[in-house]
Residue, then its C-alpha position, 0 to 999 in steps of 0.5 A: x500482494x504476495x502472491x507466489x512469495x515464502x515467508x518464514x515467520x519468526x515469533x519472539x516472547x513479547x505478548x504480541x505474539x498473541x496478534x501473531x496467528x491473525x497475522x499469519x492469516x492475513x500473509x496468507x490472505x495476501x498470497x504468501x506461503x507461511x512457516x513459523x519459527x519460534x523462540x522458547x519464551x514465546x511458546x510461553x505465550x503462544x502455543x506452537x499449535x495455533x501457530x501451525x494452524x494459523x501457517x498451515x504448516x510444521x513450526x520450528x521450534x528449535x534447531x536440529x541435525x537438519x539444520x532448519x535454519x540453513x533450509x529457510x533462509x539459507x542460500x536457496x533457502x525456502x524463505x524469499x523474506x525473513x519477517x520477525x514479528x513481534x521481536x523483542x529489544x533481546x532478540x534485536x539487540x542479539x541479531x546485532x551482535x549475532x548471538x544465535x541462541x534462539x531459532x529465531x536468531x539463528x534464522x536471522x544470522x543465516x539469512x544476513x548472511x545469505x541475502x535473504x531479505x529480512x523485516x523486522x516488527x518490533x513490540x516492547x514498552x516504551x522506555x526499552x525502545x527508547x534505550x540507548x542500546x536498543x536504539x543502536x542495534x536498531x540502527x546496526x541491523x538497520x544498516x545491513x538492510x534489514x526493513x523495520x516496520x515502526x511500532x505504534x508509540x501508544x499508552x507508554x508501549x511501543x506496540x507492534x505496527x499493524x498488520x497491513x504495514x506488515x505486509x506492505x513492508x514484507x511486499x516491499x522487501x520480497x519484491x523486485x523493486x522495478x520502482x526503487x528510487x522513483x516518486x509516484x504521485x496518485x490521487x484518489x478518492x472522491x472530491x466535495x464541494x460545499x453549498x454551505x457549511x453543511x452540505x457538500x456536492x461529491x460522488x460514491x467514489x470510495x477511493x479503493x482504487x487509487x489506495x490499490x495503486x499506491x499500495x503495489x507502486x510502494x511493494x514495487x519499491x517507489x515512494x509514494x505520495x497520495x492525495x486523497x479526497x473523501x470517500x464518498x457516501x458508502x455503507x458503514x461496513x466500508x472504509x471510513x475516510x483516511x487519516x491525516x499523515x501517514x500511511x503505511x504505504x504512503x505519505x498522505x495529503x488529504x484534502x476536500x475540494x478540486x481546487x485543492x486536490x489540483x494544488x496539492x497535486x501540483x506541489x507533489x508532481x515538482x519532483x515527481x516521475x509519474x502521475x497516475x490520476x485515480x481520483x473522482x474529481x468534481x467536473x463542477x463547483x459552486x459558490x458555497x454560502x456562508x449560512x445554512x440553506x433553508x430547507x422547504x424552498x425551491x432552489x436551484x444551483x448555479x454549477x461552474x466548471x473546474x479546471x481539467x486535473x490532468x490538463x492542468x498538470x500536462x501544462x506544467x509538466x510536459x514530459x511527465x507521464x501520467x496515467x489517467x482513469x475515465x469512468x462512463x456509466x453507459x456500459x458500452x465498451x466501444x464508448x468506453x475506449x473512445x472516450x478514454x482515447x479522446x482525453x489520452x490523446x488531448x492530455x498526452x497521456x501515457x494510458x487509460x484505464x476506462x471502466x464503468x462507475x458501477x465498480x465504484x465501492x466495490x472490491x472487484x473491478x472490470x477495466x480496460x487499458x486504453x492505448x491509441x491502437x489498443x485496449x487490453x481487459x482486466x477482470x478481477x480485484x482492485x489489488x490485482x489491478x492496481x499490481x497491474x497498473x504498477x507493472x505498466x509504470x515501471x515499463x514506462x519508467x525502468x524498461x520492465x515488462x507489462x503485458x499491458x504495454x506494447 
């Protein structure tokens, strides 16, 4: 997700700073180039080793005859993104008032200055964040398009966001927003339809995918509406299901059966500008039973066919471009491609992506871009795949570029 992008990380003297050395691993994790700078109170609370461990790189910790601030987040600075994590009410309240006597401030005023993109990961108690002041230097910085990365208001602390909203909010900081001022639509995940009030019909989808797609479309600049259905049977080292509400990338509309994930689809695409369909949907539904069946008994279900999602929608939305997945076990990719064309060509679709249902859980994926006179390979992460499958929709929305489009 940040491949090729250099992030001048700022550390300030809230005890978060003890998340910051995994949080620098996991920037490099996702492609980024770390340096850290710090504040004195926070080399009280971190040392500035683990810090240069953890980037791999020298720390600034404080500001020279070299002007460190001037060479990472000046004009042709080193830094594309300023992320300061975790930043104290202090430290938000003097980059509003452009108070430099930190060398995180300092690299702050340089970079607003410069138009290097900051984000901004506050961590204080409660009461501090709710205090009028904090609130309006908050909305101050907030004006001058700084991104700040919510907390999580927990056990009277307004603790700093995790580390995957971090990086999603740097992504979409230091990106080029090619889907800025777009809404995407995705589904995803696994639907299940009940027999009775304990089992349900599903699949081993386990939605990684579509949360993949939502992911790039978000660092690319779109808002981002995602229906998840549920993650299928998958071995306890993997993702449990999602949450309702929020993610840091997405609203979510978590919802169980096809009929509902069809519903909810629907209401999302009335104002949409893609839909990008991911989701392992139930081709088959039955009529669920109030009580439990009785185990020890030969049974046998009566299966009705559900409504075809993306069918559904073209009907309702006839220029809407939507992008379709088409999933076959054969493993046989001249099948593959002619299934995928039959249903773009019977949906209208923009593209399909084909691939074989064994990547299913897995985090590596081989694919195929399915166009009327053309398929394209993929072989790689989900990530990467979803990063693709971003770059193709804005091609299709904004005129990029994608290699995967003609």
């Amino acid at each position: 997700m940040l491949e090729g992008i250099n992030v001048a990380l700022g550390v300030t003297g809230s005890i978060a700073a003890v998340k910051t050395v995994e949080l620098a691993h996991e920037l490099r994790r996702q492609g980024a180039d770390v340096r850290g700078v710090m504040t004195g109170s926070a080399q009280g609370i971190i040392h500035p080793w683990a810090v240069e461990f953890a980037t791999d790189n020298d720390i600034v910790t404080e500001i020279t005859g070299s002007v460190e601030h001037v060479d990472l987040c000046g004009y042709d600075g080193w830094a594309d993104v300023l992320l300061i994590a975790p930043a104290t009410a202090n430290t938000v309240g003097k980059i509003a008032g452009a108070v430099d006597d930190t060398p995180v401030t300092t690299c702050a005023t340089t970079a607003l200055g410069a138009d290097t993109p900051v984000v901004i990961a506050p961590a204080m108690h409660e009461p501090m964040y709710d205090h009028p002041g904090v609130l309006e230097a908050i909305d101050t910085v907030a004006d001058w398009g700084v991104e700040f990365v919510d907390p999580r208001i927990e056990e009277g602390k307004a603790k700093i966001a995790s580390e995957e909203a971090i990086v999603c909010d740097v992504a979409r900081a230091a990106g080029k927003g090619v889907l800025e001022d777009t809404h995407i639509v995705i589904t995803s995940g696994a639907t299940g339809e009940s027999l009775d009030p304990v089992r349900v019909l599903t699949n081993r989808s386990s939605g990684k995918m579509g949360r993949a797609v939502a992911k790039a479309c978000y660092a690319r600049g779109a808002d981002v509406t995602l229906v998840h259905g549920f993650v299928g049977p998958q071995p306890v080292t993997r993702d449990a299901a999602l949450p309702d509400g929020e993610l840091p990338y997405a609203t979510v509309r978590p919802v169980e059966s096809a009929a509902e994930m069809l519903e909810a689809t629907r209401e999302a695409c009335s104002d949409a500008d893609t839909l990008v369909s991911v989701a392992a949907i139930s081709d088959y539904t039955v009529e669920e039973r109030d009580e439990k069946i009785r185990s020890g008994q030969e049974r046998s279900l009566e299966l009705e066919p559900t409504p075809k999602l993306i069918d559904e929608l073209r009907a309702a939305h006839p220029e809407l471009p939507i992008v379709g997945f088409k999933a076959e076990t054969s493993g046989d990719e001249a099948a593959m491609i002619e299934q995928a064309r039959e249903t773009l060509s019977r949906a209208g679709l923009a593209f399909v992506v084909a691939n074989d249902a064994s990547v299913m859980g897995a985090d590596r994926t081989k694919a195929l871009f399915v166009h009327e006179e053309d398929a394209a390979r993929y072989e790689g992460t989900k990530a990467g795949l979803g990063g693709e499958i971003a770059d193709s929709i804005a091609a299709i929305v904004g005129g990029a570029q994608s290699k995967y489009l003609d």
